[in-house]
C-alpha positions in Angstrom: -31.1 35.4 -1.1 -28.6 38.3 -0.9 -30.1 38.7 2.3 -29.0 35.6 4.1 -25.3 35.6 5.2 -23.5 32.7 3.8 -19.7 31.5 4.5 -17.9 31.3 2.1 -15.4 28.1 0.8 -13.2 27.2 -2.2 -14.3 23.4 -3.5 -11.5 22.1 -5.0 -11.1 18.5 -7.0 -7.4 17.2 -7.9 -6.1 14.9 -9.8 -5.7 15.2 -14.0 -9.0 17.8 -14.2 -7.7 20.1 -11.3 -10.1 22.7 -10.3 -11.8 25.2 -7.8 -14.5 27.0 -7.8 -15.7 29.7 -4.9 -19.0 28.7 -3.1 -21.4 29.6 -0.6 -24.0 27.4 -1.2 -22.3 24.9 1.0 -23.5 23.3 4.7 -23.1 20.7 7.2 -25.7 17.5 6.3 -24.7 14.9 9.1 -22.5 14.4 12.3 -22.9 10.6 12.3 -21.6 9.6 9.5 -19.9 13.2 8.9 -21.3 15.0 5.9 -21.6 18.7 3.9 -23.2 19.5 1.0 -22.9 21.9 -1.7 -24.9 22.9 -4.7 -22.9 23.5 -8.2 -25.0 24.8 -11.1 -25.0 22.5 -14.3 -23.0 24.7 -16.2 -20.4 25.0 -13.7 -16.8 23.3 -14.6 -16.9 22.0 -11.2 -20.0 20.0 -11.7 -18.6 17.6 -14.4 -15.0 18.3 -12.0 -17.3 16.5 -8.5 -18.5 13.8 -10.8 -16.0 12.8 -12.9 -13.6 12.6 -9.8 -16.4 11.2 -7.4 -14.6 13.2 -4.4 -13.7 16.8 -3.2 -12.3 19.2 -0.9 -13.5 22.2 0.3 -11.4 25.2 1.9 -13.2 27.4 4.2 -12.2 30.9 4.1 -10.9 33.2 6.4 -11.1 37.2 6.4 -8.0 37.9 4.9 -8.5 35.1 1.6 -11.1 37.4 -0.1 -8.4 37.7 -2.7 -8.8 34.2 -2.9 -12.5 34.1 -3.0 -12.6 36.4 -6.2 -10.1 34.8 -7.8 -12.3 31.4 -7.6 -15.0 33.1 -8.7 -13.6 34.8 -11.9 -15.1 32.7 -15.2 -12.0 34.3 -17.2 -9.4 32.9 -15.1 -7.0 30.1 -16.3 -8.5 27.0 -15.6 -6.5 23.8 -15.2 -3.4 24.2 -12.7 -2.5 27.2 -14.0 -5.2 28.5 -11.8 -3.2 27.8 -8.7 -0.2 29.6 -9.8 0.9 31.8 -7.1 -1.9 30.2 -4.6 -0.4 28.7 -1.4 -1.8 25.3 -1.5 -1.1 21.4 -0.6 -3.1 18.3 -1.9 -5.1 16.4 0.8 -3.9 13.1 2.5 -7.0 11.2 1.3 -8.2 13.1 -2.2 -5.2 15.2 -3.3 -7.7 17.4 -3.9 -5.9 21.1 -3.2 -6.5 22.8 0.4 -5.9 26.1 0.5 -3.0 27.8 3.1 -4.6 30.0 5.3 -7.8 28.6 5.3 -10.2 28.6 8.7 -10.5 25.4 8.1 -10.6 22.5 4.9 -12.0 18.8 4.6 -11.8 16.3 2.2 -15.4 14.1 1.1 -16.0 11.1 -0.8 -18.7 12.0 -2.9 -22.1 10.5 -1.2 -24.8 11.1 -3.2 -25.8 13.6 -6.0 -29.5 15.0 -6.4 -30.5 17.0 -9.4 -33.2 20.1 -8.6 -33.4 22.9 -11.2 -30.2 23.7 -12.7 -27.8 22.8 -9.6 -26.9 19.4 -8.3 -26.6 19.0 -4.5 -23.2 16.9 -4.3 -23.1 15.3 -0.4 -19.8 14.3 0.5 -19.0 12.1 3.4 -16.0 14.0 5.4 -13.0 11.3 5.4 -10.5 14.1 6.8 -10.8 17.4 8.5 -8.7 20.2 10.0 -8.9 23.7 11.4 -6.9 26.2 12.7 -6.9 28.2 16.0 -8.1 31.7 16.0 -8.9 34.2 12.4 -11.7 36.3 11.2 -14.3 34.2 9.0 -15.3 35.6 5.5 -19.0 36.2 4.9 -21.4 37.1 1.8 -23.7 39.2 3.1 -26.1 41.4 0.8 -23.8 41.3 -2.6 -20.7 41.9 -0.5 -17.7 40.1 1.5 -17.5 40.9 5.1 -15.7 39.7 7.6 -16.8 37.9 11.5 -14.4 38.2 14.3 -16.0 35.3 17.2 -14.7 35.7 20.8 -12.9 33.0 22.0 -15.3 31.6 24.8 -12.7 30.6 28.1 -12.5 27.1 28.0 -13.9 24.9 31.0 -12.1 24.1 33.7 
């Protein structure tokens, strides 16, 4: 799988078991109704985190948040707010579940449905909020490596 390029996002749940936790294993379900997925190993704070909460947020990354990324990533890091300490972050209108500054773009779900395979759970979220931002390099995995994608902005029609 190191092969396939993946984006890569920071799921976050709020409220009294704060958390985040870097991903890639993350994708768009639906358009009608809205809907992503992501997959979150059993063993994986977040798991009990997306079910105990029953919603989530999910921050994707640009080019310049690989800090970011890593940080997420790290199993020794502080868990519980303290993780967020010197992150750049606000809750979400509908989940409070942290968004991340900076980010490409974030989106809050309402946990859909949960389906256990092997040792992940695929969590689907129906999207009740979304935002991007204009312009910014995206942040890949690409072969046991961040990289970063610069799109060219396509003229809009006239």
């Amino acid at each position: 799988m190191s092969r396939f390029a993946t984006g890569v996002t920071v799921v976050t749940v709020g409220g009294d078991h704060i958390h985040a936790m870097t991903a890639n294993a993350f994708t768009s379900v639906s358009l009608a109704p809205p809907s992503v997925l992501c997959s979150v190993a059993h063993s994986a704070v977040m798991h009990g985190a997306i079910t105990s909460a029953g919603a989530f947020a999910v921050s994707i990354l640009g080019g310049e948040q690989e800090k970011l990324a890593r940080h997420f990533a790290d199993k020794n890091r502080t868990l519980g707010r303290a993780q967020f300490d010197g992150v750049a972050w606000r809750p979400g209108p509908r989940t409070q579940a942290p968004v991340l500054s900076g980010s490409l773009a974030w989106l809050e779900c309402e946990l859909t449905e949960a389906y256990v395979f092997g040792d992940h759970t695929i969590f689907i979220g129906t999207v009740l909020s979304a935002e991007s931002a204009e312009g910014g390099r995206g942040l890949l995995f690409f072969d046991g490596a961040f990289r970063q994608v610069t799109s060219p902005r396509l003229p809009k029609s006239a």
